[in-house]
TORSETOR-28951 format. One record per residue (C-alpha): residue number from 1; residue in three letters; x, y, z. Coordinates in nm, 4 decimals. Each point is the difference from the previous one (the first is absolute). Last residue first. Example, Ala and Ser with C-alpha at 12.3 -4.5 7.8 and 13.67 -1.06 7.14 Angstrom:
[2; "SER"; [1.3670; -0.1060; 0.7140]]
[1; "ALA"; [-0.1370; -0.3440; 0.0660]]
//
This chain:
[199; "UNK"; [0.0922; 2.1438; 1.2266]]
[198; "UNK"; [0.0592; -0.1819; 0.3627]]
[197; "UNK"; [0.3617; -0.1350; 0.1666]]
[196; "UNK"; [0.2418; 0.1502; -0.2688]]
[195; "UNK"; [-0.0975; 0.2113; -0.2513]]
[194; "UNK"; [-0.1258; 0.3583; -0.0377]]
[193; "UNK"; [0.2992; 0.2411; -0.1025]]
[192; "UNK"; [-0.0695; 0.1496; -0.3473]]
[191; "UNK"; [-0.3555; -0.1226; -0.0722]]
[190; "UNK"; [-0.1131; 0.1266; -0.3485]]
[189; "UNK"; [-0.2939; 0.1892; -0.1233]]
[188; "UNK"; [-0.1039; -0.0122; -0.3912]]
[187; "UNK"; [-0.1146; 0.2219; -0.2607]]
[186; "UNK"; [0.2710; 0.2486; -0.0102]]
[185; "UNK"; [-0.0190; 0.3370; -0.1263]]
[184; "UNK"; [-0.1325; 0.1751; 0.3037]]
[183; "UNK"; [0.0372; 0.3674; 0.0342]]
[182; "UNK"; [-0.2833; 0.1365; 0.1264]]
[181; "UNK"; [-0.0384; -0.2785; 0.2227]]
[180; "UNK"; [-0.4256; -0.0180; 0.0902]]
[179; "UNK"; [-0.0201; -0.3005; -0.1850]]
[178; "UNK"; [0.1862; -0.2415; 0.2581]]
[177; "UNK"; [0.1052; -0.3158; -0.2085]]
[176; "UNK"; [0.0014; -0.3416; 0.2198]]
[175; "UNK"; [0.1144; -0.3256; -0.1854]]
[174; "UNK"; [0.2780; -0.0434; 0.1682]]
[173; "UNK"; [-0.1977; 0.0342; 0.3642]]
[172; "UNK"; [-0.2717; -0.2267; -0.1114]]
[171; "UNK"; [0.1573; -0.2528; -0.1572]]
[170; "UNK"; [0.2829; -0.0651; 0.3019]]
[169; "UNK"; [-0.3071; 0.0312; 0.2349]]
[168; "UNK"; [-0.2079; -0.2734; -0.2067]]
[167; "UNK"; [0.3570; -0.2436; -0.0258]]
[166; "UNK"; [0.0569; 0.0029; 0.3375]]
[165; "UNK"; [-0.3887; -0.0526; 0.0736]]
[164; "UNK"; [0.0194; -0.3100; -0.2551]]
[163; "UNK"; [0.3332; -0.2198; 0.1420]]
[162; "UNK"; [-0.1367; 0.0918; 0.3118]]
[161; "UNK"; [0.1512; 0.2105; 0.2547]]
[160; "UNK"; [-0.2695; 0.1511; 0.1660]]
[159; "UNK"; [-0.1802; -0.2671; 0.0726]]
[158; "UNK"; [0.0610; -0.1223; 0.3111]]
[157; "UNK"; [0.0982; 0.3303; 0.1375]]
[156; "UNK"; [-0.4426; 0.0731; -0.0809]]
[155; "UNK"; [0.0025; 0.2211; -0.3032]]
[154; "UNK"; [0.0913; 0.4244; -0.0634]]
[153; "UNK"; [0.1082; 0.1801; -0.2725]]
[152; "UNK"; [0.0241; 0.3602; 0.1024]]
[151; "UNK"; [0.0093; 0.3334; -0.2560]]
[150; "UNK"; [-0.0146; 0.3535; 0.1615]]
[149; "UNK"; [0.0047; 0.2678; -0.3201]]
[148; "UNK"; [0.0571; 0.3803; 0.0605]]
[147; "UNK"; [-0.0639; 0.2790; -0.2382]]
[146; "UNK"; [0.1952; 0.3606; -0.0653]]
[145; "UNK"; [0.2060; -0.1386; -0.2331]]
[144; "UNK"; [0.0292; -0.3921; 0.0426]]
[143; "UNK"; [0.0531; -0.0732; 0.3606]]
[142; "UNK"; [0.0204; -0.3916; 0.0848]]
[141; "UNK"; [-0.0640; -0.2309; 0.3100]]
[140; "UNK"; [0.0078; -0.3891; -0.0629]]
[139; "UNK"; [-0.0944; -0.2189; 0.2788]]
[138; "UNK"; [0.0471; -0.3897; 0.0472]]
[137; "UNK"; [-0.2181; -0.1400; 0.2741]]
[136; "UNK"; [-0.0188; -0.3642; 0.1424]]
[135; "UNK"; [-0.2835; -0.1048; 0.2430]]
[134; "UNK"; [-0.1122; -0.1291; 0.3154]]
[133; "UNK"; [-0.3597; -0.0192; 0.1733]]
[132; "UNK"; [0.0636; -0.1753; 0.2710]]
[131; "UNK"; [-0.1949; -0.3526; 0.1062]]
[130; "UNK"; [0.0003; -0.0326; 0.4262]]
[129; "UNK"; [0.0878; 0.4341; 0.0072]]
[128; "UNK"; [0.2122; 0.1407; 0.2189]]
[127; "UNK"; [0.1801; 0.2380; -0.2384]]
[126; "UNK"; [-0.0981; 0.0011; -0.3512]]
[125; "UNK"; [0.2877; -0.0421; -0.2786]]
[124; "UNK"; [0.1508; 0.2211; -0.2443]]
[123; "UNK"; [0.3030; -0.1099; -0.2561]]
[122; "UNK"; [0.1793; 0.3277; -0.1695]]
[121; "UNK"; [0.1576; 0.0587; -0.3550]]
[120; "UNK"; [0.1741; 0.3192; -0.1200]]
[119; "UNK"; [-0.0311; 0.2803; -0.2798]]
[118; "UNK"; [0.0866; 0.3617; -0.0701]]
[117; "UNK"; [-0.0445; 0.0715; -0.3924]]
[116; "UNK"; [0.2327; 0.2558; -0.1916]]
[115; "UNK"; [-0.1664; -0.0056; -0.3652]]
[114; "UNK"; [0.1441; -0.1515; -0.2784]]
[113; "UNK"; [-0.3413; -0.1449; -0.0920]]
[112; "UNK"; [0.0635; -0.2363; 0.3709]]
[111; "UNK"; [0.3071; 0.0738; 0.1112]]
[110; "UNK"; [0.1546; -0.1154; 0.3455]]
[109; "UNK"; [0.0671; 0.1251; 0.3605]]
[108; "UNK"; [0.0320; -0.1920; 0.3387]]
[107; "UNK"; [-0.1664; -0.0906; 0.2757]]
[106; "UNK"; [0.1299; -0.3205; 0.1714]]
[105; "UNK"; [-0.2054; -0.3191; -0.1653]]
[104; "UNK"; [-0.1287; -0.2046; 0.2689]]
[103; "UNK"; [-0.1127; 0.2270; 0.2833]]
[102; "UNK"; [-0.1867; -0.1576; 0.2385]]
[101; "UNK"; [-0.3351; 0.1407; 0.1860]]
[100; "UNK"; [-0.1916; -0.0353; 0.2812]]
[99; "UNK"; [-0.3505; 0.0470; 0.0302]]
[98; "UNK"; [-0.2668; 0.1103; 0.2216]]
[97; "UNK"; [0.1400; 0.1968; 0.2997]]
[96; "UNK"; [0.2689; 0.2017; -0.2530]]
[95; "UNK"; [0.3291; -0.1042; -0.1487]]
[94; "UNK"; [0.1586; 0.2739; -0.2148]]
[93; "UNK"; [0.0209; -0.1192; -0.3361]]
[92; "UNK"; [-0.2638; 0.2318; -0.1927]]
[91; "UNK"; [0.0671; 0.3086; 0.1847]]
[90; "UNK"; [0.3964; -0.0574; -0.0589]]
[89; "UNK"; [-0.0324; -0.0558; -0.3272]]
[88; "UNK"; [-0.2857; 0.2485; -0.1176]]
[87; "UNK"; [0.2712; 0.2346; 0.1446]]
[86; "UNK"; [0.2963; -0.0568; -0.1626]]
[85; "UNK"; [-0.1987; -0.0599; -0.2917]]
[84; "UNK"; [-0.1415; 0.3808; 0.0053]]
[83; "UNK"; [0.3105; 0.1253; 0.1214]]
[82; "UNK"; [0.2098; -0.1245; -0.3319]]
[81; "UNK"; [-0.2606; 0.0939; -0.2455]]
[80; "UNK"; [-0.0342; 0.3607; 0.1555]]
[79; "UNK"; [-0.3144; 0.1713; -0.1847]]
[78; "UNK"; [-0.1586; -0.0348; 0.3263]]
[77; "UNK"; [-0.2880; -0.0899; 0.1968]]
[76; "UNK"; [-0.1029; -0.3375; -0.2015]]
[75; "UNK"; [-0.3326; 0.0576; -0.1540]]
[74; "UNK"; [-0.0891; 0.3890; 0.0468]]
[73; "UNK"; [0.3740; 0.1133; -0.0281]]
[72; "UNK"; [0.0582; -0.2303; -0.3385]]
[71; "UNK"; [-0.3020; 0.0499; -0.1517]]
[70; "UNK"; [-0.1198; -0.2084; -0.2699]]
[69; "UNK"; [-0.0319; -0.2946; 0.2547]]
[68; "UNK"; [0.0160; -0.3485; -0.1264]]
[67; "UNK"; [-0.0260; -0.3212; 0.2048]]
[66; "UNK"; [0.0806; -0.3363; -0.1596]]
[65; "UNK"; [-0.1380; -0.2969; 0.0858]]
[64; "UNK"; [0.1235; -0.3502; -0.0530]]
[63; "UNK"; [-0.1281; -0.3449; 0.1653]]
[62; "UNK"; [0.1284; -0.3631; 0.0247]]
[61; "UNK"; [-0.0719; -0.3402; 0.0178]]
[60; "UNK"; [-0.1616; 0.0169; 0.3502]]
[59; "UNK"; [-0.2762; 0.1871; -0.1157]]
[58; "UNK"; [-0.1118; -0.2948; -0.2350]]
[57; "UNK"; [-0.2047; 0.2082; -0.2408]]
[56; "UNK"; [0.2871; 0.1250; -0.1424]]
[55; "UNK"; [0.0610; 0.3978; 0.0329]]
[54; "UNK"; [0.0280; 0.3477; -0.1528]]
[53; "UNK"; [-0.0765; 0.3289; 0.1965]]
[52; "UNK"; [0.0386; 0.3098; -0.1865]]
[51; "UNK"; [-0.0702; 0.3551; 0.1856]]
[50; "UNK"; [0.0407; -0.1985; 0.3428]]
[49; "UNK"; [-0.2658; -0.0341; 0.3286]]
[48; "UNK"; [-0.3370; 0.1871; 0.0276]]
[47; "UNK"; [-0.1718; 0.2221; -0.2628]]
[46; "UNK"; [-0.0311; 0.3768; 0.0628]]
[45; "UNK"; [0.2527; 0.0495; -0.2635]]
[44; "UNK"; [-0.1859; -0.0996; -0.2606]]
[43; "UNK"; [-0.0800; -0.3642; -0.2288]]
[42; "UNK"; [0.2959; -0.1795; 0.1810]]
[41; "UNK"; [0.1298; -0.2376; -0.2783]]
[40; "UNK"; [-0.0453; -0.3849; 0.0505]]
[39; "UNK"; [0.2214; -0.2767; -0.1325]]
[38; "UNK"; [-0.0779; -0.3495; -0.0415]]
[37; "UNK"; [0.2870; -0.2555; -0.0612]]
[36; "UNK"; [-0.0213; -0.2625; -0.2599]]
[35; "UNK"; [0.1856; 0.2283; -0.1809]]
[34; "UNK"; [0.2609; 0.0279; 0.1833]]
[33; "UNK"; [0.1335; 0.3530; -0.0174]]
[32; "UNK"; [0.1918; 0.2337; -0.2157]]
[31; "UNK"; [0.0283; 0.4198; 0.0528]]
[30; "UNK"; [-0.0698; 0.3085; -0.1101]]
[29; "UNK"; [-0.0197; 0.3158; 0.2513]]
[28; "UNK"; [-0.1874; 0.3622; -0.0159]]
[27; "UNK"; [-0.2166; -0.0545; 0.2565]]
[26; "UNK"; [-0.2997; 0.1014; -0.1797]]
[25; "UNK"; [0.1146; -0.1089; -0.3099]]
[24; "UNK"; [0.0464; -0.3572; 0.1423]]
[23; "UNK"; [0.1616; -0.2258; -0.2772]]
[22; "UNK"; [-0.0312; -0.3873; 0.0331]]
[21; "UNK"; [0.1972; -0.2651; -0.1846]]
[20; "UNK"; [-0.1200; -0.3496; 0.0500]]
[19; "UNK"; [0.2778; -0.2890; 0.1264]]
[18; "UNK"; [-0.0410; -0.3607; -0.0792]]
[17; "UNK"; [0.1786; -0.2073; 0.2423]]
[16; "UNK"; [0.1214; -0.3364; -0.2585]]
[15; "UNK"; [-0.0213; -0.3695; 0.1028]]
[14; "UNK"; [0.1846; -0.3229; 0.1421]]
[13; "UNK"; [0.3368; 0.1643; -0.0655]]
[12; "UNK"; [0.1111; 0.0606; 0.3525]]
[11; "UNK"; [0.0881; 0.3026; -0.0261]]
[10; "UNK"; [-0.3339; 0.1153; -0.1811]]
[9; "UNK"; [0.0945; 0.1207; -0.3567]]
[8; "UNK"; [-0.1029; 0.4028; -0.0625]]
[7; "UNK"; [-0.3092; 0.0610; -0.2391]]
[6; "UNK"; [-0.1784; 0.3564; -0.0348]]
[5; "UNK"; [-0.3219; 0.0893; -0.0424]]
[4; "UNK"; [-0.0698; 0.3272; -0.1986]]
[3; "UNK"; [-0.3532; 0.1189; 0.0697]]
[2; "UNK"; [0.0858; 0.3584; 0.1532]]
[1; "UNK"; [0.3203; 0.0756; -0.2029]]
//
């Protein structure tokens, strides 16, 4: 699956995303992205930031990450699906001194690998600040067994409903397989409830 590069038409016809598979043993997920993208692995746990970070050189145009934590009590607190979004929620919208926040996408719950998946959309924008920093955040949080996933998409508000990001989050999330299901027979994930204002 590693080197297959798949084709989807652009919307507006002028030319084709190419998407790459890329399977993660290590965090036990298989997924699609650009592939003019670059994507970056954390070697070990004492390394900074995300376990897969994948972006465009262009910042603006769009990042993913996606956390992983094999441990469910040591990464999130709980084995509690519902509290642990509940919560991440609330922390990550509350206003503080720096930023303020907007929610754009009310939290709600979808499937992604027919697995129960907590999920909303938020603006954030610095406070008393001549030029901002401002962006557009769509998170993804997931249990699989006894393992946790975190997933965001994030871009400048500008740009995070282009034609091309809306299409690159709708590929990645239906093309996501988590390996770690004991039981999984299918080969795709789908989104059951995502649509309206941002994808």
């Amino acid at each position: 699956m590693s080197n297959f590069v798949f084709f989807i038409p652009s919307i507006n016809g002028s030319f084709a995303l190419q998407f790459t598979d890329y399977t993660s043993e290590k965090n036990q997920i298989q997924f699609q992205y650009p592939s003019d993208w670059q994507i970056r692995e954390k070697a070990n746990r004492f390394d900074e930031g995300s376990q897969i970070d994948i972006s465009n050189k262009k910042i603006a145009a769009g990042k993913l990450r996606i956390y992983f934590y094999n441990d469910l009590i040591e990464g999130f607190g709980s084995t509690n699906l519902d509290a642990v979004f509940t919560k991440f929620y609330t922390a990550t919208t509350t206003d503080d001194y720096v930023y303020e926040y907007k929610i754009i996408e009310s939290p709600s719950f979808v499937s992604i690998d027919s697995q129960r998946t907590g999920s909303f959309l938020m603006t954030f924008k610095q406070k008393n600040e001549i030029d901002p920093i401002a962006g557009a955040v769509k998170y993804w949080i997931t249990f699989v067994g006894n393992s946790g996933y975190m997933m965001q998409f994030m871009a400048t508000p500008e740009n995070f409903n282009t034609p091309d990001n809306i299409e690159i989050r709708d590929q990645f999330i239906e093309s996501i397989v988590f390996l770690g299901q004991s039981n999984a027979t299918n080969t795709r994930g789908t989104i059951s409830s995502v649509v309206g204002v941002a994808k």
